[in-house]
C-alpha positions as CSV (number, residue, x, y, z in Angstrom):
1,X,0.0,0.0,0.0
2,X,1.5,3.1,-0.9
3,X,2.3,5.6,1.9
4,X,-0.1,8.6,2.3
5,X,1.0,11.9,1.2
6,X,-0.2,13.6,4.3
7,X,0.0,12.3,7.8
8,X,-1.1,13.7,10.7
9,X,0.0,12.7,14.2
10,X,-1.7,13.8,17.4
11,X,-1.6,17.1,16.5
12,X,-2.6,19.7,19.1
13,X,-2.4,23.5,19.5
14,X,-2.6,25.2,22.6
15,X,-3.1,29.3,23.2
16,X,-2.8,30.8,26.5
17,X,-4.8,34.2,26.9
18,X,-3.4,35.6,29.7
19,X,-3.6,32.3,32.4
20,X,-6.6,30.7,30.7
21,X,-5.2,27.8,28.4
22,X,-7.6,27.7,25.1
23,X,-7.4,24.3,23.3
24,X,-7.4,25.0,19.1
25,X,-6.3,21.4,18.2
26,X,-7.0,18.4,20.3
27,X,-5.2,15.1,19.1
28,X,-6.2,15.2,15.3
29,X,-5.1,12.1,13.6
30,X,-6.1,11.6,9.6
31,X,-4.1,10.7,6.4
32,X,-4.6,11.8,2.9
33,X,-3.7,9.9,-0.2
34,X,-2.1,11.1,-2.9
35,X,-4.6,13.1,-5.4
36,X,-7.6,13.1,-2.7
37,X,-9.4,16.1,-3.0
38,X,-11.1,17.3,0.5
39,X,-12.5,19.9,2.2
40,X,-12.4,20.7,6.1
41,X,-15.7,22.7,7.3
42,X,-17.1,23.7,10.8
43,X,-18.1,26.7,12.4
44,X,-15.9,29.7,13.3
45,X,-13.5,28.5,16.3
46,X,-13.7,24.8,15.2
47,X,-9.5,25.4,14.6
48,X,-10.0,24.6,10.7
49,X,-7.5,27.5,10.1
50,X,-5.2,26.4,13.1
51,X,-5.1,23.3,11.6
52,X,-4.1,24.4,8.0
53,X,-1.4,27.1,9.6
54,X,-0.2,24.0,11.3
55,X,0.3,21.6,7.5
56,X,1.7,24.5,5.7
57,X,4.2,25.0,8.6
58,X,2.8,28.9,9.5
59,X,2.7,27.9,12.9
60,X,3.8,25.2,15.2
61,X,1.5,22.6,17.1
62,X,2.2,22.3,20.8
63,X,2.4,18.8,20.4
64,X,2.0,15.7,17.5
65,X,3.6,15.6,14.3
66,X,3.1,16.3,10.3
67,X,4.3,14.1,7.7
68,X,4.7,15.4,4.0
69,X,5.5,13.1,1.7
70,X,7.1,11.2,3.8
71,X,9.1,13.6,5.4
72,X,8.1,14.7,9.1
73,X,8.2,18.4,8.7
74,X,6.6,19.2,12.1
75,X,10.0,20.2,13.9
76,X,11.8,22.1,11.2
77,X,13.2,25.0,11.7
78,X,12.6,28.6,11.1
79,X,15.7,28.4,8.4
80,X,13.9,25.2,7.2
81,X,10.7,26.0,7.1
82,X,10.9,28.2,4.1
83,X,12.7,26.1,1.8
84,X,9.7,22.9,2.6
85,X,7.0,25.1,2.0
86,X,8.1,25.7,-1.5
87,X,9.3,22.8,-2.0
88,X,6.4,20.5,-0.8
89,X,3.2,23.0,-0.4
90,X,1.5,25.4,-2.8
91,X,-1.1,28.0,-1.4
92,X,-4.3,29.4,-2.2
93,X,-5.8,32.1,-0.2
94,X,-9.1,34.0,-0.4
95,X,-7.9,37.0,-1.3
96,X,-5.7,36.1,-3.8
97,X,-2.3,37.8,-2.7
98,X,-1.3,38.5,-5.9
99,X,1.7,41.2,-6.0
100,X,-0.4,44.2,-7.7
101,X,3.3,45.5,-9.9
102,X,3.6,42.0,-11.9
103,X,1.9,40.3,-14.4
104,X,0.3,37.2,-14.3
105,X,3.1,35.4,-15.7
106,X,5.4,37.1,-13.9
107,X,3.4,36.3,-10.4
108,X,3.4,32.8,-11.2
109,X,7.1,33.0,-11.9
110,X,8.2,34.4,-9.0
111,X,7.3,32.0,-6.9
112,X,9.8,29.5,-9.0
113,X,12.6,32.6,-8.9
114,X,12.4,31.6,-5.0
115,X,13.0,27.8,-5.6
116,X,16.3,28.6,-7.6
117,X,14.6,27.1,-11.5
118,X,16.2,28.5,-14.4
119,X,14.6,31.2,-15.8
120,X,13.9,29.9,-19.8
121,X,12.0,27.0,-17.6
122,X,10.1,29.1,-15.1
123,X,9.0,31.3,-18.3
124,X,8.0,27.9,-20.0
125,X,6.1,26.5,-16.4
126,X,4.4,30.0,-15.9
127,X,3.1,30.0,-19.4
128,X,2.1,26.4,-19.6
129,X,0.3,26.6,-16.7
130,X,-2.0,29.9,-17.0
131,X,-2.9,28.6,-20.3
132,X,-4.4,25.2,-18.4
133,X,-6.1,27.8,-16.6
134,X,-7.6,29.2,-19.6
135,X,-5.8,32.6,-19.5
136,X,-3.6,32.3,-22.7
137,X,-4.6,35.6,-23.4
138,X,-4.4,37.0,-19.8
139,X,-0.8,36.6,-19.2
140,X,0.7,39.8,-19.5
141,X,-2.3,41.5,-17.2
142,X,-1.7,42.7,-13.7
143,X,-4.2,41.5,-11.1
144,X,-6.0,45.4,-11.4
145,X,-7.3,44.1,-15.1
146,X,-8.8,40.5,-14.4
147,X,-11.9,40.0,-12.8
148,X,-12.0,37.7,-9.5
149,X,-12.3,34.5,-11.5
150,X,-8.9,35.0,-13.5
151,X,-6.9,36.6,-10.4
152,X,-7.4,33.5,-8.1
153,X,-6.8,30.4,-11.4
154,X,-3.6,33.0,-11.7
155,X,-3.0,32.3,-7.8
156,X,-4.0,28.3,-8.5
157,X,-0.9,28.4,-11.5
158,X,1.6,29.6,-8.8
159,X,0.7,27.3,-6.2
160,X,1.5,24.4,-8.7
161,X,4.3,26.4,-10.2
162,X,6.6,24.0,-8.1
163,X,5.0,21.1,-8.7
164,X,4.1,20.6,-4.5
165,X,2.8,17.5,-2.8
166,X,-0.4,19.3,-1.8
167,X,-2.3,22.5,-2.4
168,X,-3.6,24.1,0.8
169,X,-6.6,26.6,-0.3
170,X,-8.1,28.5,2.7
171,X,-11.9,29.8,1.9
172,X,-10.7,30.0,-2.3
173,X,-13.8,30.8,-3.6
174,X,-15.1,33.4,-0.9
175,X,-14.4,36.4,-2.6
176,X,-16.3,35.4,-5.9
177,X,-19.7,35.1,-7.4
178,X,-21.7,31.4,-7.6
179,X,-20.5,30.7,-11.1
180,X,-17.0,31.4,-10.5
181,X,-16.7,29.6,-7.5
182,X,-18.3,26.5,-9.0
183,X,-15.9,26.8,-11.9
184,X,-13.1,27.6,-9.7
185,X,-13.8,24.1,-7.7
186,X,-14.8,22.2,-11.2
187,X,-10.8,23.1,-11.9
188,X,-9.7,22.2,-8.4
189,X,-11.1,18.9,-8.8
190,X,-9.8,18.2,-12.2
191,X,-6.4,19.0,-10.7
192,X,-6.9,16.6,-8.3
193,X,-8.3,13.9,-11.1
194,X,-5.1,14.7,-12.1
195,X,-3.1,13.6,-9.4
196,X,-2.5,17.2,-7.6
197,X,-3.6,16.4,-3.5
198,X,-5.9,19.2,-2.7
199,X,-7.2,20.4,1.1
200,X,-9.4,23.1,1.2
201,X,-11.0,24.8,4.3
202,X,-14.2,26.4,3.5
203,X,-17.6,27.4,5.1
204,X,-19.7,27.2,1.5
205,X,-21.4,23.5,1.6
206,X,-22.2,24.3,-2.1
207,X,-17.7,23.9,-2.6
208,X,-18.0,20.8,0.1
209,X,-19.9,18.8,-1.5
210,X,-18.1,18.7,-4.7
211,X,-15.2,17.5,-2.7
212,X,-14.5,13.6,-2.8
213,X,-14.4,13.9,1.0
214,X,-15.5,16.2,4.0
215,X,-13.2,16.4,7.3
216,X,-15.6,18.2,9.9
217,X,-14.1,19.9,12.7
218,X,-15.7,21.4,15.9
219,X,-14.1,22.5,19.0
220,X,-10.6,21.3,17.9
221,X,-11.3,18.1,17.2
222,X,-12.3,16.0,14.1
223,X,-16.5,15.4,14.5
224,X,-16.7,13.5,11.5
225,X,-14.6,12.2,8.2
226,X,-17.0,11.2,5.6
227,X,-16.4,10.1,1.8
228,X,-19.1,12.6,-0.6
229,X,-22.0,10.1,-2.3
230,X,-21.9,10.2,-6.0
231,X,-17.9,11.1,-6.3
């Protein structure tokens, strides 16, 4: 059986305000196989967004571990912790955090600049990819001159830009309309079809229930972990 891309080890978060401890994460086990495509949902304090800051290494747990790719990444260091995060995990955010100065190509290529590729092959990558996006003819825009759609499939190309073990998209399609979003997570999930592992934290059932599974969190713990009907 071959070895999940993610695993997750007894992972818990703990916040002190002022003396009063407050439990985010509480022992969350789970594993995710290469190409799954999932969503994590719950309501507001659940620690769905603790628990993404702790995979893509923006925070560390208090205790348990993380596993990426095979490589426990839980305890690496702040010098580290770049490097894995561009080598291993590709972001999507809600509000795009596009750099407003460059282009789309040159957004998607700068996240490649940072992982030391040669620049004829990031300009090759960058383009290849914004045109599986469907933005052949978008490439030289800045993030002003695309609509909402066509900003966040620019931030989907850089995310896979260097070609990472899983995409981590926190609330994607929050800051577009119903169509977009559903082609947005119609593109996610041919990625993943693809092979590209995909975890998405969202609060829109309409984007859960396209996902192949649905990891539902409530007071820092896992409540449920369910495979979607019909997938």
């Amino acid at each position: 059986m071959n070895e999940p891309i993610l695993r997750v080890r007894g992972l818990s978060k703990t916040y002190m305000q002022g003396k009063i401890p407050v439990h985010a994460l509480r022992d969350v086990s789970f594993d995710v196989s290469k190409g799954e495509f999932l969503s994590i949902v719950g309501p507001s304090g659940s620690g769905k967004s603790t628990f993404l800051s702790m995979i893509g290494l923006l925070d560390k747990p208090t205790n348990g571990s993380v596993f990426i790719d095979g490589i426990e990444v839980t305890g690496a260091t702040d010098s580290d912790a770049p490097r894995i995060r561009r080598e291993k995990i590709g972001f999507v955010f809600q509000h795009f955090n596009l750099i407003p100065t460059l282009s789309a190509l040159e957004n998607v290529d700068l996240a490649m600049r940072f992982a030391r590729v040669p620049k004829t092959r990031r300009k090759e990558r960058a383009i290849e990819l914004l045109n599986k996006m469907g933005l052949s003819d978008r490439i030289n825009h800045k993030p002003s001159e695309l609509s909402g759609g066509e900003q966040q499939r620019v931030a989907i190309a850089r995310a896979m830009a260097n070609k990472p073990a899983i995409i981590l998209a926190d609330e994607p399609t929050g800051e577009v309309d119903t169509k977009t979003r559903d082609m947005i997570v119609e593109l996610l999930r041919g990625l993943s079809e693809n092979g590209q592992t995909i975890l998405i934290v969202t609060h829109d059932t309409a984007v859960s229930s396209r996902t192949k599974r649905v990891i539902r969190m409530l007071d820092g713990m896992i409540e449920s972990d369910t495979k979607v009907e019909g997938y």
